[in-house]
Each structure stands twice: as structure tokens, then as C-alpha cells.
N, C-alpha and C positions, 0 to 999 in steps of 0.2 A: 907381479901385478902391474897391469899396463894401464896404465894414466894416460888420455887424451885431452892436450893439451888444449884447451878453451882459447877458440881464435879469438884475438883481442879487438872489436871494432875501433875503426881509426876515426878519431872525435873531428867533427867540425863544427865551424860557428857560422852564424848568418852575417853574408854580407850586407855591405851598405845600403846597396844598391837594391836588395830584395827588401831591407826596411823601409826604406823609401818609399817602394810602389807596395806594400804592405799597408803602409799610413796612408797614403794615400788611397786606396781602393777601402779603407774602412772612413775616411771621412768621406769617400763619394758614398757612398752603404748612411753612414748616420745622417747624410744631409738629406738624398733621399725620403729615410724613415722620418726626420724630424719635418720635411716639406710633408709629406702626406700625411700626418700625424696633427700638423697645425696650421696649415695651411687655410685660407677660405674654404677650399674644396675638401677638405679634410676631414678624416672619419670621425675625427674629435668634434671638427667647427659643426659638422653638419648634425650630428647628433645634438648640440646644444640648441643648432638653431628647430630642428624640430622639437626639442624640448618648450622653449621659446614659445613656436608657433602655437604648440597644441595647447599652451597654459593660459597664453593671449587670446586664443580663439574662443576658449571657457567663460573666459573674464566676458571678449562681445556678446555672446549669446546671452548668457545671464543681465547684461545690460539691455540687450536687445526685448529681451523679456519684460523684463522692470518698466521701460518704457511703454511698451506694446501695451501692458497691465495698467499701465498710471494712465493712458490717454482712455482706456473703457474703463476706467472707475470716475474718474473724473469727468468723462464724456467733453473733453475739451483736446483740441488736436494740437493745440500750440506744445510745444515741445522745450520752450524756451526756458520753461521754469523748471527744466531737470538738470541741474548743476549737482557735483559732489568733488569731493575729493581738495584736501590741506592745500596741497599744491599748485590748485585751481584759484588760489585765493594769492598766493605770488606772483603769478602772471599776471594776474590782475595789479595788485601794487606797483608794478615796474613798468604799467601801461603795455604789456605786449596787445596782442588784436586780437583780443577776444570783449564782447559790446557788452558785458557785464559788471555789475557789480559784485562788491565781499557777501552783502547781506542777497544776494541771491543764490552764495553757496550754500545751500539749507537744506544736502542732505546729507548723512555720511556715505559717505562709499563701502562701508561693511553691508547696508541696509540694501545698495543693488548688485557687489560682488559679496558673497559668503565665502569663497574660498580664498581670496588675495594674498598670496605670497607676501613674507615681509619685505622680500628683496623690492618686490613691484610697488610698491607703496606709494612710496615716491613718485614713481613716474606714469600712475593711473590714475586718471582722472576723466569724470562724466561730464559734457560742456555741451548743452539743449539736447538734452537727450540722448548721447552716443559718445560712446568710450573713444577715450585718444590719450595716445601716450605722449608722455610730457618727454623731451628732446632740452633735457640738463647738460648747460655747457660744462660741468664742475663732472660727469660721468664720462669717463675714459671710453667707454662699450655704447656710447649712447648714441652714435653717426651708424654703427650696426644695426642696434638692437630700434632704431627709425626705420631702418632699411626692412628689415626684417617685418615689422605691423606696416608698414604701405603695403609693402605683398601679399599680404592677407586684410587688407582695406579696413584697416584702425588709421585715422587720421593721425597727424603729428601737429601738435603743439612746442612752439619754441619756447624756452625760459633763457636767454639769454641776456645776464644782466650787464647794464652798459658798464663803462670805464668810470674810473672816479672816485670819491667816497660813498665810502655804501652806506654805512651806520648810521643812521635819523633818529636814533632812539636813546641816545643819551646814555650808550651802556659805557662802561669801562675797558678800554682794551688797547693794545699797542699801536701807538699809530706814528710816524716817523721821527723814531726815540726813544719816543718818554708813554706811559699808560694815563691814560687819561679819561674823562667822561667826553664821547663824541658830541656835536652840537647836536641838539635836541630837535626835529624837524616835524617829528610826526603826530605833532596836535599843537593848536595854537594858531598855527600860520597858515590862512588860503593856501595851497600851492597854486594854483594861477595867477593869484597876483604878488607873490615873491622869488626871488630871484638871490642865487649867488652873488657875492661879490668880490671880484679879485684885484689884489695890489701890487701893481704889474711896478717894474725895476728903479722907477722913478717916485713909486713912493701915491700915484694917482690908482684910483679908487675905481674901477671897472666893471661896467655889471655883465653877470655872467647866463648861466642857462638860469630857467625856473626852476624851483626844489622839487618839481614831480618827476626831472629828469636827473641825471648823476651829474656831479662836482666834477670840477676839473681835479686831479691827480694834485696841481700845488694850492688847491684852494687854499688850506691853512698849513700851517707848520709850527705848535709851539713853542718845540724845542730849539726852533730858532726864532721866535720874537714875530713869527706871522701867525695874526689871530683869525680867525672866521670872522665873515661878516657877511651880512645881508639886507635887502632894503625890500619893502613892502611897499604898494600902494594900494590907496585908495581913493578911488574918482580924480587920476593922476596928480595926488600929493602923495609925494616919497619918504618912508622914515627909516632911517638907516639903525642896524642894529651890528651889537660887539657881541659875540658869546664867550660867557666868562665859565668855565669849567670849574667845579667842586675844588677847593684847595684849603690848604691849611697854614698857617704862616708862623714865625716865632722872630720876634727880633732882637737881634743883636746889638746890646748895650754899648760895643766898645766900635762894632764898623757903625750902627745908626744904619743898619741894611735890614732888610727881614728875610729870612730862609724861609721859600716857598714850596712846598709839596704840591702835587697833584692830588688826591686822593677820591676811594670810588666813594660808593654812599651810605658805604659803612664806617668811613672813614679811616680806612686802610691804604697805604701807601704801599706801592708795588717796586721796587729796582729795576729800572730797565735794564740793566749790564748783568744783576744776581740773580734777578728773579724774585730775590726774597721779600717777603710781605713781614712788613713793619704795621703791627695790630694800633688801633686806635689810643691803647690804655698804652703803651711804650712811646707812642707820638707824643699823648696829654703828661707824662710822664716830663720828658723833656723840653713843654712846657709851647708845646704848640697850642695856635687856638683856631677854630672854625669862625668863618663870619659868620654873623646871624642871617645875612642876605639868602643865605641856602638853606634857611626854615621857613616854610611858608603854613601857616594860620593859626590856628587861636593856642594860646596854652593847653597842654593834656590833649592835643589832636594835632601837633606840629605833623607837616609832611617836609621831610628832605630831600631835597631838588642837586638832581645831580650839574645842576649847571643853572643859570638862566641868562637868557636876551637881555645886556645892556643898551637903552636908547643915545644912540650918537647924537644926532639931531634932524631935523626935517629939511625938505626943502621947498618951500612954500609955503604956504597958508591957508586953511582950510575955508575963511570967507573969500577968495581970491578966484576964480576958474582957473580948470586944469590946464597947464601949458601947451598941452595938447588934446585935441578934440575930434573925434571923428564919427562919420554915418556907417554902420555895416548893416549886410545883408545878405543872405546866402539863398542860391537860387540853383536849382537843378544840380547840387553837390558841390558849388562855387561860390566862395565869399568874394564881397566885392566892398570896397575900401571906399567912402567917398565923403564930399564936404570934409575934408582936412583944415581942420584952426587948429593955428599957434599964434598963442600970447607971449609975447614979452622974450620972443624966440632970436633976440639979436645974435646970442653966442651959439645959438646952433650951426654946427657946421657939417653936418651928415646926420640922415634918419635911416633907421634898420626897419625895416618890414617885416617881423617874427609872425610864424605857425607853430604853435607845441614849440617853442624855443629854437627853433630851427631859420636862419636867418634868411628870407627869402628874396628879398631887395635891397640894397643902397643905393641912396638918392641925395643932392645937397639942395632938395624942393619936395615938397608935397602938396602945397596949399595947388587948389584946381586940379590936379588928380585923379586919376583912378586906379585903385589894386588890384587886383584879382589873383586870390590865393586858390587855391587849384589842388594840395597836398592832402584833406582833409583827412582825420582816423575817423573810426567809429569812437563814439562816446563824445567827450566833452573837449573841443577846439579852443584852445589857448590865441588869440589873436593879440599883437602890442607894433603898436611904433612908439622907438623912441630916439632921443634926439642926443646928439652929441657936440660936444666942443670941441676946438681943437685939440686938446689935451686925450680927448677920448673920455671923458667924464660923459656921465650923465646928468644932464641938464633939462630934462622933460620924459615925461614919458606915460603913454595911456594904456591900460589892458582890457580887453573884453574878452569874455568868453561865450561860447555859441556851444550851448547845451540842447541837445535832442529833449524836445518836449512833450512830456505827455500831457495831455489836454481833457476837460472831461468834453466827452462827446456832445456835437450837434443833437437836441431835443428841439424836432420837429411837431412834436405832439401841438394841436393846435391850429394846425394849419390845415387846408384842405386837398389831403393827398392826392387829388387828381389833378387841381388845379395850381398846384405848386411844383417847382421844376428846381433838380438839382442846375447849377449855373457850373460851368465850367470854363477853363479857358487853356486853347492851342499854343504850340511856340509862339504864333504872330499873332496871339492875344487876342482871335477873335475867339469871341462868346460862343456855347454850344449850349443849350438848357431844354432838350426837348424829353431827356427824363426825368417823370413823376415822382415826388417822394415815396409813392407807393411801391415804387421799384427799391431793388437792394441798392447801398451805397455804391455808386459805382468809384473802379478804380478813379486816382488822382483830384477825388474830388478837393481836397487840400491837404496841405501839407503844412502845419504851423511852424516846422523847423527853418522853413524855407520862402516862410512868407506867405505862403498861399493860403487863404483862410476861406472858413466852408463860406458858401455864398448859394442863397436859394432866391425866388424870383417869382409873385403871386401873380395871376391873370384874370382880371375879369372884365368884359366889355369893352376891350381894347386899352384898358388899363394896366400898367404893369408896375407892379412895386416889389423892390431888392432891399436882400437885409444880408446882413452879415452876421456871421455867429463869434460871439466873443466870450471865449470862455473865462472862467474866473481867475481872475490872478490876484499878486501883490506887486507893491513897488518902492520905490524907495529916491527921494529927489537929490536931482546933485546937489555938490555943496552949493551953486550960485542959485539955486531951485527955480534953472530955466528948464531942464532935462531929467529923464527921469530914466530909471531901469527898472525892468518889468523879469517878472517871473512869474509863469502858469503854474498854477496849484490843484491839486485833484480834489472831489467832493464839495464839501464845504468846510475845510478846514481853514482856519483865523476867523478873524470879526467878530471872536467874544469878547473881546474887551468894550471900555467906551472909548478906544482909541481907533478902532477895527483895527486891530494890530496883527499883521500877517503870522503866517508859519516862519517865517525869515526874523532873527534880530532886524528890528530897523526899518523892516517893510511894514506896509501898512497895505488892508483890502480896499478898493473903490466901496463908497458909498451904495454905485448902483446895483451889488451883487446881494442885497438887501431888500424885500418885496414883501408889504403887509407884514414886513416883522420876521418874515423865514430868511434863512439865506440861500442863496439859490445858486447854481452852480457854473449860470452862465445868461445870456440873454442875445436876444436877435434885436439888431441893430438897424433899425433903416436906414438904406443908402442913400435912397431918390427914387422918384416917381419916372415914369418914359411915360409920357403922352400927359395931357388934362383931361383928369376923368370926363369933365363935361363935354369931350370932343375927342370922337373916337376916329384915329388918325390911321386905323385900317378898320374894316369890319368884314363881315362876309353870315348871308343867312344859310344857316345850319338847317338840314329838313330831313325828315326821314321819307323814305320814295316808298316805300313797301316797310312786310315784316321782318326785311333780311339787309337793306339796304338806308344808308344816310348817302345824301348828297348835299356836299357844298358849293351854293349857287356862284360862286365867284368872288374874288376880294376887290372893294373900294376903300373910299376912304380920301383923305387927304395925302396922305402919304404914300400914295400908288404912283411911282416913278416907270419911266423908262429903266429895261435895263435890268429891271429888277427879277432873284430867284424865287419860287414859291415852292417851299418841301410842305408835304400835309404829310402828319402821322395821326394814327387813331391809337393812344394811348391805352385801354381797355386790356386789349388782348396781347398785348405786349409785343406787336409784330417785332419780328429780328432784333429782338432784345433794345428798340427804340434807337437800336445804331443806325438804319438807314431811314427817310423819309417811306411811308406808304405810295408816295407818288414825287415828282419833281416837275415843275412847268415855268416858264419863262411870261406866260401868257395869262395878267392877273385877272380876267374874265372867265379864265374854262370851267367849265361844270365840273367839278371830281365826286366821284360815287366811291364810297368803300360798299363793298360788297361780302354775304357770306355772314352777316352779323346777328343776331339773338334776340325775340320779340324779350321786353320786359327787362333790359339790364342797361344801364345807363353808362354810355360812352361820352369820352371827354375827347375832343378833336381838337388837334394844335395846328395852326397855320402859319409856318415861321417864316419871314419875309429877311432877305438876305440881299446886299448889293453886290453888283458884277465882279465887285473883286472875293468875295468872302464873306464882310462883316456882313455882322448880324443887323437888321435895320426896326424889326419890329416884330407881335407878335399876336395872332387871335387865338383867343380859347375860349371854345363855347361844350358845354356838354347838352347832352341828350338821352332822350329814352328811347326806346322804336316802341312805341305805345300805340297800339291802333284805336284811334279815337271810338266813341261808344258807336256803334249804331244806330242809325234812325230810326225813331220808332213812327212810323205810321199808324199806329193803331187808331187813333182823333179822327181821321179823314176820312171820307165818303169814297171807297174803290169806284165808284161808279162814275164819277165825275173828281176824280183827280188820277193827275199823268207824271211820269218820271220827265223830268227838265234834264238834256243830255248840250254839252258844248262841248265844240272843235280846238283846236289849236288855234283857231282864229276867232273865236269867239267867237261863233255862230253855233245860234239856237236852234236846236230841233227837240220836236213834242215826243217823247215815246210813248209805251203804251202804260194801262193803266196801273196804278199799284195794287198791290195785294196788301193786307194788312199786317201779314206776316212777313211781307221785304221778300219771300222765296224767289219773287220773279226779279229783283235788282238787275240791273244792266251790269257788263263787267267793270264795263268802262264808266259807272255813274258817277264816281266822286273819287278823289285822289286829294286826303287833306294834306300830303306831305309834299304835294306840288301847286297848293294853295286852290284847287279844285274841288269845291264844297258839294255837296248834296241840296241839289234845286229840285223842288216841284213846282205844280202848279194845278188848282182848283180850276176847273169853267162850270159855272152857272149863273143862266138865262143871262148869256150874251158878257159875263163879268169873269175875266180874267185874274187868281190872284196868285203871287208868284211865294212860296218861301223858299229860304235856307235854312238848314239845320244847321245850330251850333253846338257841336259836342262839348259835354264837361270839360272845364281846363281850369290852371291855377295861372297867375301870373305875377309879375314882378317888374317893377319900375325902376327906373338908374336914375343917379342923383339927377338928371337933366329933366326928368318928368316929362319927356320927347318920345320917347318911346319904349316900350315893355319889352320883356320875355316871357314867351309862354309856352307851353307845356300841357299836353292834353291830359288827363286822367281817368283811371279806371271808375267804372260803374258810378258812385256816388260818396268816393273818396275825400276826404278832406274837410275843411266848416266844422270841428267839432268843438271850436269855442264861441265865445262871442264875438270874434276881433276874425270869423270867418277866416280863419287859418289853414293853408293848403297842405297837401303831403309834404311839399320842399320846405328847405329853412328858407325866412324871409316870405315866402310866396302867399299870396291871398288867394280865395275864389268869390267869384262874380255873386252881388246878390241874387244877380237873376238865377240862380241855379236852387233859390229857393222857392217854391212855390206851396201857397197853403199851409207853410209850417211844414214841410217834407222837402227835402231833397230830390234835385233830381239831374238824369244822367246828361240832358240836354233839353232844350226846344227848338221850335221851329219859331224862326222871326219872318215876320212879314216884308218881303223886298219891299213891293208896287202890287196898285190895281189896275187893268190895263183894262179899258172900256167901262160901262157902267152907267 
């Protein structure tokens, strides 16, 4: 049996050198797979971030909806009061820029998204109506997942909380050491008018930011014998505060020292090194005790205070003025600093010029001065100077703050919408008021955050009188009660007391927002008169020419200079929304016609006189009807011997021919009352000429000067339906003579002259 011997393969191993580029070509293979695997551009990244997109896109629309839905149920377009979302309400806390309040977040966010991811939670939120995602510096994904809603147009909101101590609420927690209750920040104390204070190397006492912004990192330090401190003012008197944290003590009979805990407000003591919690009954046990300083009120209803403000001491005196004293004023987005006093300022050796805490000048002068802060946020501006000694103490120091006011609005009611003009005013502070209240509010008519307050302006018979609108406030007087602080309040809330005690601790309502016993929500104020009534220092006669046309005969007056601009608007039909004059002339005699106007509707005509540079100098306003006077009635007179009386532009008389009784044959040219051109006849018998005019119906009205009237034609037999002969207009009378026999009538003819006889 033949056996075939099985060739034996000859084994080998792998060299180095193939292990080498073997490792090699599989970490270029996995770097590769793990680049395109997680890369930005990565099949992984790009799948999340369309996951991302399509979730966020869901969330807008159903915002978009909610909105679109809340402005037509409401039928209001403001947008402003559609807040939601937890989140919304921390940005707010830490002042980021957004111009709201807490209590304006008053919706949930479940109510405009129904589907919200818990992941998203956090960082959706609805701010005037449109979803934006919140940009959490504490989220590792969160410079992406920003990146990502910009490209599909969701705004980003920052939450970036500043440097410092965060904790204002007195909780319990580590802080460099030892567990402690943090200083208590967040009720009690203004934050615009309190401030950190730090105790820099030498043992001096340093004021730091205000408490609305974050701590310096060594504000306090327990665990090494640096306490917290802060100082408040009020109407710059300073009172310095210690905060004492919750603790427990026991002393020691044989050192005469007392063993002090920390403890939170259960009174539990935590080990900073163990960790371990040492319960209150194993502390009482051992024979610690609580001060009673950390029970606050009655038996059977104690509250336990995880800490509270001990008062250091003050600096100054409340009957005393404040050390420092100043005017502000904010005008087109710019506060402005001025009349600077300091009393009793000899140690002062440098002043800081703070915005929101933010130091924006030093100076070793301010008296005679001016600031101008320039930095503003939306919401409430924190404003202070304060004064330093050489030491770097503070030695003075004054706060105001400059809050966006809401005001209750200008109530016009009262006044005569045509003859009343909103009042404005240019960068170069000239006047502009040629529109009517009866127009909409125009833009910039005031701005009470900035000083500018409504200002409206009456016309009649070249009289002009300005008021100002003041809406309701409270106030409250400095301690030397030369100066006072004002706060705008809405409705008519305060002044139920008998003290009119404002909405504010402390503030009080003026007397004048009190009328017949109601309270009322604000009052127009007179400025001052331009002209004496009794001398009308422009004038110009108003006349209607026809049934379509007024013409104003030209302006006089006292007050007609060289030089001078004349814009005419006819108010009525609201030409070019009353932004430009109906006409412009240099020349205060021309005749101006508006033309194209409407028998029967009464226009108000303003003639605003202006000087060669701008201002404004004065101002006529006459209103008008285009009422065609009645018609003469002929019917009385003899056609056979009475003739139409016709005159030229020169006054010259010519006879026309004879009347009819029905007027059908009138000349075209007979009478033009709106160019003072009356209807004349004239009778002849046997050799006796007699001339009348016809005076059509009219009402009239007299100015305080009892010098000369206004008058006004009217229809048919309008008007006289009291005793006191009362016309269609307010104020206006009519003429006895327009009564005849106990009837009314539309006109008559008065006798001029007899010419022969």
C-alpha cells in the first residue's frame, strides 16, 4: 500500500514591517470612518441637525399660529403681551435685553407648543409673540443648536450669566469652605439703590457694583473672617449693612470661646471635608443653641430666617441734604447730568459717573458740569455719582434711576377739534402745530421718558393759548423737602386715603388730580397766552367767493414784519396729511383761494406766520361754511318800476333792467356776498329814486373787544328758537331784525337813500 507523503507547508510569520503599514492603513481606515461619522458634515451631525431643524420648525409654526390667532381674537395688533416660557423669566432676572417684565410672562408655553420635547424645554421660549431659542452658556451643544434656529430664522436669545456670586436667596450651599446660607438679596433691598461692598487689603471698606448686577468672586469669604457687606441709599444717606448667616453656637466652659456652626434652616450642619449632615437633635444634644435673632414674629407663627442684615451704621443724617445732588434729564436716548452740588465735600477726592453699575467717568470736579451718559438699556437706567476719599472710601453718594414711563394718555375731550392743534417741536426747537386734534395722534408728539410732554395750542381771533398735559402722578419730598421725586401712575389709583396717599410707600397724589370730588387721571395745564386777546396782532378776513371756493383776503395786523413766511392749510380735508402748507408766500397781502371745496360743510383755515429763519412767529384761525346766503326775495316790489342796481370794480353804478318777481331774470354778475358785493335795487316813482340792499339771514358774534364781530350767513330761517335769540353756532346770536310780525324771516331789504323827491 503506497502512502503519499503530505507535503509539509513551511510556516512563516509576519514581519515588522508589514505590521507597521498594516496599523497604520487601519488607523488611516478608522480616522477616516470616525471623520465622516462625526464630523460637522457628517452623516451622523447632519441627521441630528435635520432632526433639530424639523422639531424647531414645528415648535415656529405653532407659535406662529397662536400668535396670528391671539391678534384676531383680540383684534389688537400689539404682539408685546405674548411672553411664555420658565426661562423667559431668567433672562429677565439677570437684566439680559429683553424690555420685559416677570409678571408679563403669563403664558405657559404648553398653551402655544403642544408638542415640546423635554429636551427643548429649557431653551424655548415665546418673547412678543415669536419663538427664540434660549443660547444657555451652562449647554455644551448650545453655540450649535443657535447656529442651527438662525438658519431657519428663530431668533436667539442670550442667557449668559455674569461673573461673581450668583445665590441672592439665602439658600444653603458650599461656597469657599464652609456651607452656609448665602446673603439674602432677593426681597427687602431696592436693587438700584444698593450696592456691594468690598474690603480691599488694607482693611477699607469699598463700594462695589449694585446687587441687580453679580458680585465680585471675593466679595465675601467666611471661612476666612471676610463677611458680606452692603450699603443702601436713600436721597443720598448711606446705611451700611453686615450679613449674619443662620448659625448655632455652644460655649466652652474651660476656653470661655464659643463653638460656632453654620447651619441651614432646619438647623442642620453640613461638613465641608465629610460631607456628613449632623441633624439638629445630635447638635441640641451636645448642647448647642440658636439665637432667637433668626425667629422672626409672633408665638405659634415664628418664621425662620436663614440669615439677616445687621445695621453697621449710617453716614449722615437724615434732616441734613444729601452730599451729593444732581439735575438729570434724558433727551433723544441721552441722559444728561447737570447742576452738580456737593455739601460738606472737603474729603472728596474723585467722583465715579455710573450707568447700570458700569463706571463711565472719573473726575476730581463736577460742580459746573455736564454728563452725558450715552450707554442706555431698555427698561430701567440705574444713574449715581459718587465721591471718594483718598482712601477710596465712600464719602458721598447720590442714585436715580430713569424708568420708561407709562403715562395715562392726553384727554382732548373738551376742546374744539378743529380749532385746537397738536404743538410739536424740531431738533432746533422750532414749533410746528398746524395739526388738529381731530387728526390721529401724530408720531413724536411727546415722549414723557424724555421730557417731552403732550403740548396742544387753542386759536381763536388771533388769540392763542398753550397747555400742557400732566398726567397723574405721586411724589415723595427729599429729606430737606426743597426737591421732590415724581412717579407717573396709571388710572386713578392712590388718593383714597385723607392723606392722598400714593400707590408708592411714602408717596403721596397732588391735591389737583382731584375735581368735584372724582379723581381724575390727569389735567391740561396752561402755559401762557401769545397775543392780548383785546389786540389781534395778525388777522386776515376769511370769505367764501362761490359754492366751491374760500379766499383769504390777506394778513395784517400788528405783527406783519418784513421778511416774514406765510404757509395757509385748510384743515377740513386733511390735505397731505397737514404735513405741507396748501400754499407758501412771502407776500402778507396776496389773496389765497383754496379751491374744489363743498357747499354746506364748515372749514377751519390756519394761517401760520413764521420768521426768515424758521420760528414760528404767530398764528390765524378762522373757520367757515360756504353757505350761499338766502336769496332775495322780490316778491314786495312793483316789476314795473323797480330795476336791478349792478356795480363795477370801481364802483360805478349802472341801472339794469327791470325785476321779475320770481328773480328768474337776475344778472350773473348781481351780487357776490363772499366778496362783500351785496344785492342793490332800486325803485323810480314820479321823479323819486330809492335805493335798497338786501340783507340775508346771518348769526353773529362779538370778541371780548366789542370792536368788531364774526359773522356767518344762514340757511332759510335757522336759528332764534329761544328767547335770548340763539343762533345755529355756539355763542352766536341773530339779529332782531330778522324777526318780523312774530315770524321769522330769511332776510330784508333795508333802505340805502332817496335820491330826488
Amino acid at each position: 500500500m503506497n502512502f503519499k507523503r503530505k507535503k509539509q507547508k513551511k510556516e512563516t510569520g509576519i514581519t515588522l514591517v508589514a505590521l507597521v503599514v498594516t496599523i497604520v492603513v487601519l488607523l488611516i481606515l478608522a480616522g477616516i470612518t470616525i471623520s465622516y461619522v462625526f464630523s460637522d458634515n457628517s452623516i451622523f451631525n447632519r441627521a441630528n441637525e435635520a432632526k433639530f431643524k424639523a422639531r424647531w420648525s414645528t415648535y415656529k409654526e405653532q407659535t406662529d399660529m397662536y400668535t396670528t390667532w391671539k391678534i384676531a381674537s383680540t383684534m389688537n395688533n400689539n404682539v408685546n403681551g405674548i411672553n411664555a416660557g420658565e426661562t423667559l423669566k431668567e433672562l429677565i432676572e439677570i437684566e439680559a435685553d429683553v424690555d420685559i417684565k416677570v409678571e408679563d410672562v403669563n403664558t405657559a408655553i404648553s398653551d402655544i407648543i403642544n408638542n415640546l420635547e423635554k429636551q427643548d424645554e429649557r431653551y424655548a421660549v415665546v418673547y412678543h409673540g415669536e419663538l427664540c431659542y434660549v443660547l444657555d452658556d451652562h449647554n455644551r451643544d448650545g453655540e450649535r443648536d443657535a447656529k442651527w434656529c438662525l438658519e431657519i430664522g428663530i431668533p436667539v436669545l442670550e442667557l449668559k450669566r455674569p461673573s461673581g456670586t450668583d445665590n441672592k436667596k439665602g439658600d444653603y450651599e458650599y461656597v469657599n469652605g464652609v456651607y452656609m446660607n448665602t446673603p439674602k438679596l432677593d426681597m427687602g433691598f431696592n436693587k438700584n439703590y444698593t450696592r456691594y461692598v468690598n474690603e480691599n487689603e488694607n482693611g477699607v471698606m469699598e463700594p462695589g457694583n449694585w446687587i441687580f448686577s453679580k458680585a465680585e468672586e471675593d466679595w465675601y469669604d467666611y471661612n476666612n473672617g471676610k463677611w458680606a457687606n452692603i450699603v443702601t441709599e436713600n436721597k443720598g444717606i448711606e446705611c451700611y449693612y453686615t450679613w449674619i448667616p443662620r448659625y448655632c453656637f455652644k460655649l466652652n466652659s474651660s476656653s470661655q470661646r464659643a463653638d460656632v456652626k453654620l447651619i441651614d434652616i432646619n438647623n442642620n450642619y453640613k461638613d465641608p471635608y465629610t460631607e456628613e449632615v449632623t441633624t439638629w437633635e445630635e447638635l441640641e444634644k451636645q448642647g448647642y443653641q440658636v439665637p432667637e435673632a433668626f425667629e422672626f414674629g409672633e408665638e405659634g407663627s415664628k418664621q425662620q430666617l436663614p440669615g439677616y442684615w445687621a445695621m453697621k451704621y449710617n453716614l449722615g443724617e437724615s434732616p441734613t441734604p444729601s452730599t451729593i445732588y444732581y439735575d438729570m434729564k434724558v433727551t433723544r436716548g441721552v441722559i444728561t447730568i447737570t447742576n452738580v452740588q456737593v455739601n460738606n465735600g472737603d474729603s472728596i477726592v474723585k467722583y465715579g459717573i455710573y450707568l447700570n453699575s458700569e463706571l463711565q467717568e472719573e473726575t476730581n470736579s463736577v460742580v459746573g458740569k455736564t454728563f452725558r451718559l450715552e450707554n442706555m438699556r431698555s427698561g430701567d437706567n440705574v444713574v449715581n455719582i459718587t465721591g471718594y476719599n483718598s482712601q477710596g472710601e465712600m464719602v458721598g453718594s447720590y442714585t436715580r434711576v430713569y424708568a420708561s414711563s407709562a403715562i395715562n394718555l392726553p384727554d382732548t375731550t373738551g376742546f374744539n377739534p378743529n380749532t385746537t392743534f397738536y404743538v410739536l417741536y424740531d431738533e432746533n426747537d422750532n414749533e410746528h402745530s398746524t395739526i388738529p386734534i381731530s387728526d390721529p395722534i401724530p408720531v413724536g408728539w411727546y415722549n414723557y421718558d424724555e421730557a417731552e410732554w403732550a403740548n396742544i395750542v387753542t386759536r381763536n381771533n388771533g388769540g392763542e393759548v398753550y397747555y400742557t398735559w400732566i398726567p397723574r402722578y405721586e411724589f415723595v419730598l427729599e429729606p430737606n423737602e426743597q426737591r421732590s421725586e415724581v412717579k407717573f401712575i396709571l388710572g386713578t389709583q392712590g388718593g383714597t386715603g385723607a392723606n392722598r396717599e400714593g400707590v408708592t410707600q411714602g408717596y403721596q397724589v397732588p391735591e389737583a388730580f382731584k375735581f368735584n370730588g372724582q379723581e381724575i387721571s390727569g389735567y391740561w395745564a396752561m402755559k401762557y397766552n401769545v397775543g392780548d386777546v383785546n389786540t389781534a396782532v395778525f388777522n386776515a378776513e376769511v370769505v367764501t367767493s362761490s359754492s366751491s371756493t374760500i379766499t383769504v383776503q390777506g394778513v395784517t395786523g400788528t405783527g406783519v414784519k418784513a421778511g416774514q413766511v406765510y404757509n395757509y392749510y385748510i384743515n377740513k380735508e386733511k390735505r397731505d396729511k397737514n404735513t405741507k402748507p396748501y400754499k407758501t408766500t412771502n407776500n402778507a397781502t396776496e389773496q389765497v383761494t383754496f379751491e374744489g371745496l363743498t357747499t354746506g360743510v364748515e372749514y377751519t383755515i390756519l394761517v401760520e406766520i413764521r420768521n426768515s429763519n424758521g420760528g414760528y412767529v404767530g398764528s390765524i384761525v378762522k373757520q367757515i361754511t360756504i353757505i350761499e346766503p338766502n336769496k332775495p326775495d322780490l316778491t314786495g316790489f312793483n316789476p314795473d318800476c323797480t330795476y336791478y342796481v349792478l356795480y363795477d370794480n370801481n364802483g360805478n353804478e349802472t341801472i339794469g333792467e327791470k325785476i321779475t318777481n320770481d328773480g328768474s331774470n337776475m344778472p350773473n354778475n348781481w351780487y357776490d356776498y363772499s366778496k362783500q358785493k351785496w344785492a342793490n335795487i332800486v325803485t323810480q316813482n314820479n321823479g323819486t329814486k330809492t335805493y335798497f340792499t338786501w340783507i340775508p339771514r346771518y348769526e353773529f358774534k362779538l370778541d371780548q373787544q366789542k370792536q368788531r364781530s364774526d359773522v356767518k350767513f344762514v340757511k332759510g330761517t335757522e336759528g332764534a328758537t329761544d328767547s335770548n335769540r340763539t343762533g345755529i353756532t355756539q355763542d352766536y346770536q341773530i339779529p332782531e331784525a330778522f324777526k318780523f310780525n312774530g315770524q321769522e324771516i330769511s332776510g330784508y331789504w333795508a333802505m340805502k337813500y332817496n335820491v330826488g323827491g
